[in-house]
N, C-alpha and C positions, 0 to 999 in steps of 0.2 A: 377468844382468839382461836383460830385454825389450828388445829395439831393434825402431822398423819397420822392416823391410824391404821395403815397398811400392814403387810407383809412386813417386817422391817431387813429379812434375809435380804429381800430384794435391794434393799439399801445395803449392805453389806456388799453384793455383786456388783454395784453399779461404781461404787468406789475401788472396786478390785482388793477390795481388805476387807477383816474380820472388826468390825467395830465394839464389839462383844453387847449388841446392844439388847440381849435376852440374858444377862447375865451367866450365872452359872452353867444354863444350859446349854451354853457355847464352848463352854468345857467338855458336857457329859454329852453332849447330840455332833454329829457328823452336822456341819455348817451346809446351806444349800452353795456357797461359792466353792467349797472343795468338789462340789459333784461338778456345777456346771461353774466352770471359772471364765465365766463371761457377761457382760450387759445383760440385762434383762431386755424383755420384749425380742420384737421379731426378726430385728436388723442389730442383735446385740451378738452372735456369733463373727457377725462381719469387721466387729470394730478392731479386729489385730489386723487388717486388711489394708484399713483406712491409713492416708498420712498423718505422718509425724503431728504430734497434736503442739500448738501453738504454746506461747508463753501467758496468754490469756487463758486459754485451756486449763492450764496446770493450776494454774490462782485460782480457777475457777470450779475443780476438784478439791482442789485443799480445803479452800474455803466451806466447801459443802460438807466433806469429810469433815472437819472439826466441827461444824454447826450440830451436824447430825449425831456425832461421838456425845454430843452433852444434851441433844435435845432440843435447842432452840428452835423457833422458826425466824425467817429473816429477820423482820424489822426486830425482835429481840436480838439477834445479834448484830446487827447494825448499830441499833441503841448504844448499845455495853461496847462495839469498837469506841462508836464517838464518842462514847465518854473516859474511857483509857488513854485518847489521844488527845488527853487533856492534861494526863501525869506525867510526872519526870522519869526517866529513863528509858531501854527500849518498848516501844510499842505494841511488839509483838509476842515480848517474854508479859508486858502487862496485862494483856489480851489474855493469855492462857493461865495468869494468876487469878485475875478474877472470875475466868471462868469455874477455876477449882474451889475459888472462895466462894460461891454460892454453894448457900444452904441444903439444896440438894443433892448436889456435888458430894458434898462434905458427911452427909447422912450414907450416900453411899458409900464413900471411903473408908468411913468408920464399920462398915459391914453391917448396921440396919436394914441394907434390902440389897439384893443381887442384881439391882440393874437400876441407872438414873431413872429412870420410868414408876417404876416402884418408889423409890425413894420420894421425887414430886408427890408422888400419891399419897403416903404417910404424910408429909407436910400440908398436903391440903388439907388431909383430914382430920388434922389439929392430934397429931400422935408426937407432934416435935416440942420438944421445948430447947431454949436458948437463953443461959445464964438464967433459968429458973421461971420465964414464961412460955406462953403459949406464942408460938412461931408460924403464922400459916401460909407466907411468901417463899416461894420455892429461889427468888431471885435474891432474896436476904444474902446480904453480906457480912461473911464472919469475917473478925481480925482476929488476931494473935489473943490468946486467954481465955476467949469466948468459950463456954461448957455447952456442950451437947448431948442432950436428954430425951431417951422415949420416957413414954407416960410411965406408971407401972402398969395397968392394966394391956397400953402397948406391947410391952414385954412377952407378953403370952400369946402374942397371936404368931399364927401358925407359920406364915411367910420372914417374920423377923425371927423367929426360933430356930429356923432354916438357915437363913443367911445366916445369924451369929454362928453359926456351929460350924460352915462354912470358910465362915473369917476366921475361927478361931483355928482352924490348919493352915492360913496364906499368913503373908506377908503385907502389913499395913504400909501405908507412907512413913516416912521417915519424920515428919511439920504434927502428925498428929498423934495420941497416945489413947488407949482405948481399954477400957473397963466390960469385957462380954459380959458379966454376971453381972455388971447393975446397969449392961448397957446407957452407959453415958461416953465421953470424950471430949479430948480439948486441943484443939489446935493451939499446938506450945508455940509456935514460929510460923510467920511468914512463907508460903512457899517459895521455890526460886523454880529456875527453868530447870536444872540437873534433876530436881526432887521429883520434877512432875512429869509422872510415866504415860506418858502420850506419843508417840511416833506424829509427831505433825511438821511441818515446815511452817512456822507461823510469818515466816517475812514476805511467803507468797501470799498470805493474804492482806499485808498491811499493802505489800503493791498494789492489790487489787480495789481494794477501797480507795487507794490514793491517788488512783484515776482521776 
């Protein structure tokens, strides 16, 4: 399936936010949206210029921005809408739970790797284990108890030795608990919408789909 592989700052300017999607180094590096805080391309200075941007507009930002914050391409995000607006309760707090309950998601939250991108990349390459096997679906879905494991040989590589060390000066979620020396962890709870630190409007995108 298609991934970008671009620029990704330029994703960061187009949304007018920091998506943090280089991880760490969005910490330590000056962002390209703090130099130029505008659109990319040629007619991206002009867009403070342009009118008031519509109510389809905005869905259609949000929706992008949250796509991009976890890495999907559409029809992967499409997919996981229609299948959330199959569950009971709201819609859009569902949407952003299961977006956190993937496997990759959750590799990075535990501080395995500095960025979803990294994280995917450890699961593809069979470095994850879940409840004690081999994991190599980045879209796997964890519930409540599930244990999450690098290999040991994992352990040592240079990019997870970083992150852990990393993680181990921030502030975890609150759903998950997390072992840096034998890098493992276990989503003790369900997340909700207060727990999950995302700056999104998720009800501009259930309008949007429910066109």
């Amino acid at each position: 399936m298609a991934r970008y592989t671009g620029p990704v700052c330029k994703l960061c300017r187009r949304e007018g936010t920091k998506l943090f999607l280089k991880g760490t180094r969005c910490l330590t590096e000056k962002c390209a949206i703090e130099r130029r805080a505008y659109a990319p391309g040629q007619h991206g200075q002009s867009t403070g210029r342009r009118r008031k941007a519509s109510e389809y507009a905005k869905q259609l930002r949000e929706k992008q921005k949250v796509k991009r914050i976890y890495g999907l391409s559409e029809r992967q995000f499409r997919n996981l809408f229609d299948r959330v607006l199959k569950e009971p309760g709201i819609t859009g707090e569902a949407l952003l739970v299961a977006l956190e309950t993937r496997l990759d998601n959750i590799v990075y939250r535990m501080g395995f790797a500095t960025s979803r991108r990294q994280a995917r990349q450890l699961v593809r390459h069979r470095h994850v284990h879940v409840n004690g096997r081999v994991v190599d679906v980045p879209s796997y879905r964890i519930r409540a108890g599930d244990e999450v494991k690098l290999g040991d040989a994992s352990r040592e590589l240079v990019p997870v030795r970083l992150a852990l060390e990393h993680f181990a000066r921030g502030q975890p979620v609150t759903w998950i608990q997390v072992d840096t020396d034998k890098a493992v962890g276990r989503m003790v709870e369900r997340p909700t919408r207060d727990t999950i630190p995302i700056a999104a409007q998720e009800q501009l995108i259930v309008e949007l789909y429910s066109k």
